[in-house]
Each structure stands twice: as structure tokens, then as C-alpha cells.
C-alpha positions as CSV (number, residue, x, y, z in Angstrom):
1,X,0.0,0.0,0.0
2,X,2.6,2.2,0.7
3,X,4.7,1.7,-2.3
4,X,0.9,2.4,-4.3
5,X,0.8,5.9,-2.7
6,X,4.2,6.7,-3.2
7,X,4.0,5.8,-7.2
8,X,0.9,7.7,-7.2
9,X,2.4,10.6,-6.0
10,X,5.3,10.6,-7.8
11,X,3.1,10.5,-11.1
12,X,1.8,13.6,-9.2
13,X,4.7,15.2,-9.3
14,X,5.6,14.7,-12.5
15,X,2.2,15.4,-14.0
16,X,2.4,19.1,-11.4
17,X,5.8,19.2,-13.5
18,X,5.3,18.9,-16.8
19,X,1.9,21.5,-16.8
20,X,4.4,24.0,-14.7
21,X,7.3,23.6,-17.5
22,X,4.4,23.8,-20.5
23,X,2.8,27.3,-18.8
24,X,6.4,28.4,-18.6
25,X,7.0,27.5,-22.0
26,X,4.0,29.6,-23.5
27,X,4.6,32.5,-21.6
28,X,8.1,32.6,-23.2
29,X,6.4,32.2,-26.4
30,X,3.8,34.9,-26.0
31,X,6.8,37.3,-24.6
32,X,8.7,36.5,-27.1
33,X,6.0,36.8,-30.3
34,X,4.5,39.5,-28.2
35,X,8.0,42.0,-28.0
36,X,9.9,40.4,-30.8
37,X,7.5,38.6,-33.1
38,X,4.5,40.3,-34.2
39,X,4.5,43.1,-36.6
40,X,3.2,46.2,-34.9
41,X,1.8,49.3,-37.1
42,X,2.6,52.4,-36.2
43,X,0.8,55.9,-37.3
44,X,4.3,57.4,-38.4
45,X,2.7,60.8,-39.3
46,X,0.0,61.2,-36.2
47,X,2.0,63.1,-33.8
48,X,3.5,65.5,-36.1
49,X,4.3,69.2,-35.0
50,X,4.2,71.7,-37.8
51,X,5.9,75.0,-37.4
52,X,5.6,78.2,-39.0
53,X,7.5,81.0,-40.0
54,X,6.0,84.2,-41.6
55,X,2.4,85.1,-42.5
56,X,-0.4,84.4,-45.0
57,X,0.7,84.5,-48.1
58,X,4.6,84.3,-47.7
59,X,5.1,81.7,-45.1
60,X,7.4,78.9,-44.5
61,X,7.0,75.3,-42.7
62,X,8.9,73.1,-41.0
63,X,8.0,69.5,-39.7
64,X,9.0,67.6,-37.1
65,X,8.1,64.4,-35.1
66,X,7.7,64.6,-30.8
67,X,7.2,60.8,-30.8
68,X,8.6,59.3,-27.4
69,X,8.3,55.7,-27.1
70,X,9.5,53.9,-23.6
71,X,10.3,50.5,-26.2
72,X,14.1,51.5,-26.7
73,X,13.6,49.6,-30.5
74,X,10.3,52.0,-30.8
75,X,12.0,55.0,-30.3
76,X,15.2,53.7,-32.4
77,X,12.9,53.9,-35.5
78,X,11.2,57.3,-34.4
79,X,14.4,58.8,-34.2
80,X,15.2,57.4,-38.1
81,X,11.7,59.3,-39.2
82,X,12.5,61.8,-42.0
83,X,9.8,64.2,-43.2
84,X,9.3,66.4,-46.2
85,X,6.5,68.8,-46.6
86,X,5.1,70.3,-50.4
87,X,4.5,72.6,-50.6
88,X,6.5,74.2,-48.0
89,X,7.0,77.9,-49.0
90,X,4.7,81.1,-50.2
91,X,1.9,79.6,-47.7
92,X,-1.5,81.4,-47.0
93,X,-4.2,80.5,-44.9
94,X,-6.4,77.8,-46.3
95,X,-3.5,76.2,-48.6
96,X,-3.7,72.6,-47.9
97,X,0.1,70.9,-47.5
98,X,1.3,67.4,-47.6
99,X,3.7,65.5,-44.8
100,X,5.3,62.8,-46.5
101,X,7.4,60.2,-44.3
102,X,10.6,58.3,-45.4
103,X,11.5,55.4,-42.8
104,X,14.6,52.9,-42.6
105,X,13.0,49.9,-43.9
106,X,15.7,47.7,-42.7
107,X,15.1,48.8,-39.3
108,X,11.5,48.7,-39.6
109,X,11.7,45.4,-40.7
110,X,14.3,44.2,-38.2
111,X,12.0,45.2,-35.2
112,X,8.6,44.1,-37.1
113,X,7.0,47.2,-37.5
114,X,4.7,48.0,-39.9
115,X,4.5,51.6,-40.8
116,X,1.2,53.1,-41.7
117,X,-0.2,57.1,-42.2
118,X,2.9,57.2,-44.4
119,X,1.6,60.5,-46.1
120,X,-1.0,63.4,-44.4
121,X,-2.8,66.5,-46.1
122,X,-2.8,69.3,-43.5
123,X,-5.2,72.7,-44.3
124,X,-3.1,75.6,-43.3
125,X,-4.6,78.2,-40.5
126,X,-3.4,80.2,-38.3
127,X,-0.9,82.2,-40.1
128,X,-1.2,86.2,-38.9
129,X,-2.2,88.3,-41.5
130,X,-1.0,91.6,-43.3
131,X,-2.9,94.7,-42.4
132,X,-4.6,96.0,-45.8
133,X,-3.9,99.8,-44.4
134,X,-3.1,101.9,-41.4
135,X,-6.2,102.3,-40.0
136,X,-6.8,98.8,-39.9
137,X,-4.2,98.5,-37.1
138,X,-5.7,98.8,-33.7
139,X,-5.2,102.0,-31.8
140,X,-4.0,100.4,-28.7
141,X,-1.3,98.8,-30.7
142,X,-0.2,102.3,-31.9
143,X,-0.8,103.9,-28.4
144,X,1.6,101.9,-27.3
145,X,4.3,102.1,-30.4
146,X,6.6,104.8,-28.5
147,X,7.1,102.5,-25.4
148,X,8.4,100.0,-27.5
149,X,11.1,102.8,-29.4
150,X,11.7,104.2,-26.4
151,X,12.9,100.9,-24.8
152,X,14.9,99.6,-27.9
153,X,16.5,103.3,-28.0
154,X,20.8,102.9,-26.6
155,X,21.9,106.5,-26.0
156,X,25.0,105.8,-25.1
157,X,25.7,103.7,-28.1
158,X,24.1,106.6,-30.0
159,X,26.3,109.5,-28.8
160,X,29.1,107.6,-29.0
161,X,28.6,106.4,-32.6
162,X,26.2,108.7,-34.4
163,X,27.2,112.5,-33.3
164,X,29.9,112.8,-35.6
165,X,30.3,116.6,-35.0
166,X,32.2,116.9,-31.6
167,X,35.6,116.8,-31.2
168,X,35.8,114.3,-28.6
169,X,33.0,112.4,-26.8
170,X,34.3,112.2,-23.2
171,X,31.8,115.1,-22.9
172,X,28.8,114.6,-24.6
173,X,25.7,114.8,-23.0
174,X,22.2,113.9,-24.0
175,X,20.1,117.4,-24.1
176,X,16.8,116.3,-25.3
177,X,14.8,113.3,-27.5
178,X,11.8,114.3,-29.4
179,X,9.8,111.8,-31.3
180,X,8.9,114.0,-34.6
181,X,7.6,111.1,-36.8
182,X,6.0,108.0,-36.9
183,X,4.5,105.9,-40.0
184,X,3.4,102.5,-41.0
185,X,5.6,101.3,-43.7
186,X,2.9,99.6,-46.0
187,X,5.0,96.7,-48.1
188,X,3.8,96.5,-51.9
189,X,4.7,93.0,-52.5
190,X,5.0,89.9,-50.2
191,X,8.8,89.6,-50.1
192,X,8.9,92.3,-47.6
193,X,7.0,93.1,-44.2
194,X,5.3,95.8,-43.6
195,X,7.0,97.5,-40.7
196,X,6.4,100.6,-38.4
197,X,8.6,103.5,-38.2
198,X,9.4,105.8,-35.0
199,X,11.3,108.6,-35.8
200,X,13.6,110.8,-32.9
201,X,15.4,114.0,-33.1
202,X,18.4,114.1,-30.5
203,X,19.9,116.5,-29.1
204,X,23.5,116.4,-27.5
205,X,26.0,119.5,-26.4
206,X,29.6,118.9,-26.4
207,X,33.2,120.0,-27.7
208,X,33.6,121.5,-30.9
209,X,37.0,122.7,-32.6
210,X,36.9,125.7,-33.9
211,X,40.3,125.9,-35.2
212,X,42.0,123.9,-37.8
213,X,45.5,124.4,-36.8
214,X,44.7,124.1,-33.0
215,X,42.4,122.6,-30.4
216,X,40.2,125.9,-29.5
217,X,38.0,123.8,-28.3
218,X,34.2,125.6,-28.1
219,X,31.2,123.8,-26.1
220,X,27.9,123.6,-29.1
221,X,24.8,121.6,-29.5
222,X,24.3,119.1,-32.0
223,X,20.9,117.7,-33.6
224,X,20.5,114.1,-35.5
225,X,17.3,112.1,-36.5
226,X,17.2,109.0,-35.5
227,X,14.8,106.2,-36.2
228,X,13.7,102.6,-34.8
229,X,12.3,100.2,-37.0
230,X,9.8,97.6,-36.3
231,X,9.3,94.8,-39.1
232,X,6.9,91.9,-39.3
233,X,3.9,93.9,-38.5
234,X,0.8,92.2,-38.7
235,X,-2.5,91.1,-37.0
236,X,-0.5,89.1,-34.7
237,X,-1.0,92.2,-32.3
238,X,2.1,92.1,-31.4
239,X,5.2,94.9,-32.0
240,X,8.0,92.4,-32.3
241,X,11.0,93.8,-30.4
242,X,13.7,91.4,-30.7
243,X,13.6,92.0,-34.9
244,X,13.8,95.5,-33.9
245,X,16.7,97.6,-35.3
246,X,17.8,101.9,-35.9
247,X,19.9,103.7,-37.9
248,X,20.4,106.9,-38.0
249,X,18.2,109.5,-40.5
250,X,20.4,111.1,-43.2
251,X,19.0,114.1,-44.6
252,X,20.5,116.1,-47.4
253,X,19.6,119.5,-45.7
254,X,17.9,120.3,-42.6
255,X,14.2,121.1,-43.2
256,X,11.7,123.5,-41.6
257,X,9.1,122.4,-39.1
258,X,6.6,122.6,-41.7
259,X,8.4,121.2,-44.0
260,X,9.7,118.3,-41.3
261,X,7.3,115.7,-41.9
262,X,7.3,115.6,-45.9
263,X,11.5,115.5,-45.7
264,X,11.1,112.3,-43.7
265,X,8.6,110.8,-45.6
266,X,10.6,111.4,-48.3
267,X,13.1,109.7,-46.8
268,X,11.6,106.4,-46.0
269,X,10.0,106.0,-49.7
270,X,13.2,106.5,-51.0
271,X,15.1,104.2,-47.9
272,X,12.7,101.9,-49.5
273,X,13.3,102.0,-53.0
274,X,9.6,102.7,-53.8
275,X,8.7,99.3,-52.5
276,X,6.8,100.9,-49.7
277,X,3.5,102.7,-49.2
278,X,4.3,105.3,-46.3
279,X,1.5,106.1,-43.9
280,X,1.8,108.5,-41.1
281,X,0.2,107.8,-37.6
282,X,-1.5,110.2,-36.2
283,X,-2.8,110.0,-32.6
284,X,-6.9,110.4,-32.2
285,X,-6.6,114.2,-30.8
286,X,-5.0,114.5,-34.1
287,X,-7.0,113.4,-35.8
288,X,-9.8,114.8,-35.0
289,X,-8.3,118.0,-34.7
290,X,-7.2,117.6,-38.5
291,X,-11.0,116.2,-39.4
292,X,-12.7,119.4,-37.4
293,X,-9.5,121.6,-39.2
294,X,-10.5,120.1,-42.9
295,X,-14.7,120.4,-42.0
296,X,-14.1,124.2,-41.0
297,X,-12.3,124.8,-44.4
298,X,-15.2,123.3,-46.1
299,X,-17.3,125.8,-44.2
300,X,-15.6,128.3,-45.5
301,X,-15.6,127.4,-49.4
302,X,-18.9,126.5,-48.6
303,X,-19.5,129.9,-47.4
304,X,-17.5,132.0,-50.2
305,X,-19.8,130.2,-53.2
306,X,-22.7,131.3,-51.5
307,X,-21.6,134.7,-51.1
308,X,-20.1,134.9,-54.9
309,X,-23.3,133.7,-55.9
């Protein structure tokens, strides 16, 4: 009896064996078929980030893939992704693109991946537009156009390269800054931004010679125009200061206050080669002071017609 139970727990044992070993055995298979077998697909163009560059009608894009994958082999083949995009220039709102993908087949097919979504039509949007004129932009973005010269404006850097009529500029000093200008610089074509213009008049005192065969050395003030430009203006509503640059205003003769505004405007047409429609800013006191100005001189015509007839 004994040697009965002992047999029949031995085949037991062996029987609690070989279903352990065979449970074992298929969860190596399915591991293994699972992580190194079966042929995954994987959307190559889902998690695409487009980026662009310039506004509608003139913009550029850029594409680029944020896939992160904890499967180091996953993330080997996101990392080989490359991705064209046609068209990718002269883009408006609207246009409709297409992300194309080229993959390393030999990796794809070395880790059993199957890659799917290998193309994608995108509609542009988004894209800030051109203002069609100046009184298009709104007022609080002009309001605040001075702040933004006023910041970008180095005085140092100024005096010490732009006042070219003292003798020596340990002793220059800043006297006064006027703004006398401003304008929206409307672009006529696409290949350039429009752009807004603030324009200073600066005045400095310092050391003049007087002599040119000694230092007679007499103290004088000195005036320059001076002007900060603002490209890339559009609907955005934003004045983009790190694009911001200034130069200094040459004029061929110094004008008359009257006369101030037209010489300047002169100035950027021809800084501009034509390309630009020039549109001064005025604030709304103004404005309105030049609409009430231009309604009284209709009065008046007005006024002599009736008398004359």
C-alpha cells in the first residue's frame, strides 16, 4: 500500500511538473511573439508638429516628429523618421500641405514594424495676416508704439557712434529726445513686411573745434534724427521687439518744421526703394483735430460760393 501511494504521487509530481514547465514555456512564447515577433503598425505621421514661420501669403513650414516611445527599439525607429513637406514655401491660410514620411526599412523590418499614415494632407490656419492699411491696425497697438522705441532706444551707443560733430565724446551729453515722426511702412509685395517706423530728433552738447590748426575747443549743441524700425507687422498684435533695429536718419539738408514731416517721408519712400507705401500715424486728438481743421475749411468754401453767388 505504501509503495501504491508513493508511485501515485510521484506521477503527481511529475504530471504538477510537466503543466508548470508547459505554462512556462508559453509565456516565453507569448513574450517573445508578443516584444519580438509580431508586426506592430505604427501611425508614423499622427503626432506631427508643424511649425511656421511668416504670415499668410509668404510663409514657410517646418515639420517635425515629438514621438517618445519607452520601447528603446520604438524609439530607435522614431528617431530614423524623416519628413518632407510640399509645398513648403509662399503659404497662406487655407492652402492645404502634404507631410510625407521616409523610414529605414531595414530597421522597420528588423524590429517588425509596420509603418502606416505614411503621407497626411494638412489645411493651413493660423498664419497672422497683413494689415490692408493703417487704419486697420488697432489704436491700442499704436498707443503703445513709443514704449516700445523708447525701450529699444541705446543713447550711449548713440552718442558715441552717431554724433559725428564733436571733437571728442568724453563730454557729450544727451540734451533732449523728441519723437517728430512715426509711419506705418505699407509693403507692396510679399517679399517684404510691412513694418512701423518711429522717428527721434536728438539732441547732444559737447566739444567742438573751432580751429583747424589748434584745439580751440568751443562747447555747441548738435541735432540728429534718429529712427527705430519695427518689421513683421501684422495682426499678430504684437510689436516684435527682438527684430527690432535703428539707424540713423540722413538728410541732405535740414528742413523747416513745416516742412519736417514731408522730408522724412521722403526719406523712407526712397530708404525703401519705392517698395513701400508710407502712412503716417496720427494719434486720435489728431485726428480729430485735423477732421474738425478740414470740416471748418469746407465751411468756408462753402460759405464763399454762396456769397459769390
Amino acid at each position: 500500500m505504501d509503495k501504491a501511494m508513493q508511485r501515485r504521487h510521484k506521477i503527481r509530481d511529475k504530471s504538477f511538473f510537466f503543466v508548470w514547465m508547459a505554462c512556462l514555456l508559453f509565456t516565453l512564447f507569448f513574450i517573445g511573439y508578443f516584444f519580438f515577433l509580431r508586426t506592430s503598425e505604427v501611425d508614423v505621421t499622427q503626432h506631427v508638429v508643424l511649425e511656421y514661420s511668416g504670415e499668410s501669403g509668404s510663409a514657410s513650414v517646418e515639420v517635425r516628429s515629438e514621438e517618445i516611445s519607452v520601447n528603446q527599439r520604438l524609439q530607435d525607429f522614431y528617431d530614423s523618421l524623416e519628413f518632407t513637406v510640399t509645398p513648403s514655401e509662399g503659404l497662406s491660410n487655407g492652402d492645404e500641405i502634404t507631410i510625407t514620411a521616409d523610414y529605414d526599412s531595414d530597421l522597420a523590418q528588423q524590429y517588425h514594424l509596420e509603418p502606416i499614415n505614411l503621407t497626411r494632407t494638412v489645411k493651413v490656419e493660423g498664419l497672422p495676416n497683413r494689415y490692408g492699411s493703417i487704419s486697420d491696425i488697432p489704436q491700442e497697438l499704436l498707443d503703445g508704439l513709443s514704449k516700445h522705441a523708447d525701450a529699444y532706444l541705446d543713447m550711449s551707443a548713440i552718442l558715441d557712434n552717431d554724433f559725428t560733430d564733436f571733437y571728442s565724446m568724453d563730454d557729450v551729453k544727451l540734451e533732449n529726445t523728441e519723437t517728430v515722426y512715426q509711419a506705418f511702412m505699407k509693403s507692396k509685395t510679399s517679399e517684404n513686411s510691412d513694418r512701423l517706423i518711429v522717428i527721434y530728433r536728438l539732441q547732444a552738447s559737447g566739444q567742438v573745434n573751432r580751429s583747424d590748426e589748434q584745439e580751440e575747443l568751443q562747447e555747441e549743441r548738435s541735432s540728429i534724427y534718429y529712427m527705430v524700425v519695427f518689421p513683421s507687422i501684422n495682426d499678430s498684435g504684437v510689436i516684435p521687439d527682438a527684430s527690432a533695429y535703428g539707424e540713423k536718419v540722413l538728410l541732405s539738408s535740414e528742413p523747416d518744421e513745416k516742412a519736417l514731416d514731408q522730408a522724412l517721408k521722403t526719406y523712407l519712400e526712397n530708404k525703401g526703394r519705392g517698395g513701400y507705401q508710407i502712412e503716417a500715424i496720427t494719434s486720435r486728438e489728431e485726428a480729430a483735430a485735423e477732421d474738425e481743421a478740414a470740416s471748418d475749411d469746407q465751411q468756408e468754401k462753402q460759405a464763399d460760393q454762396a456769397e459769390n453767388e
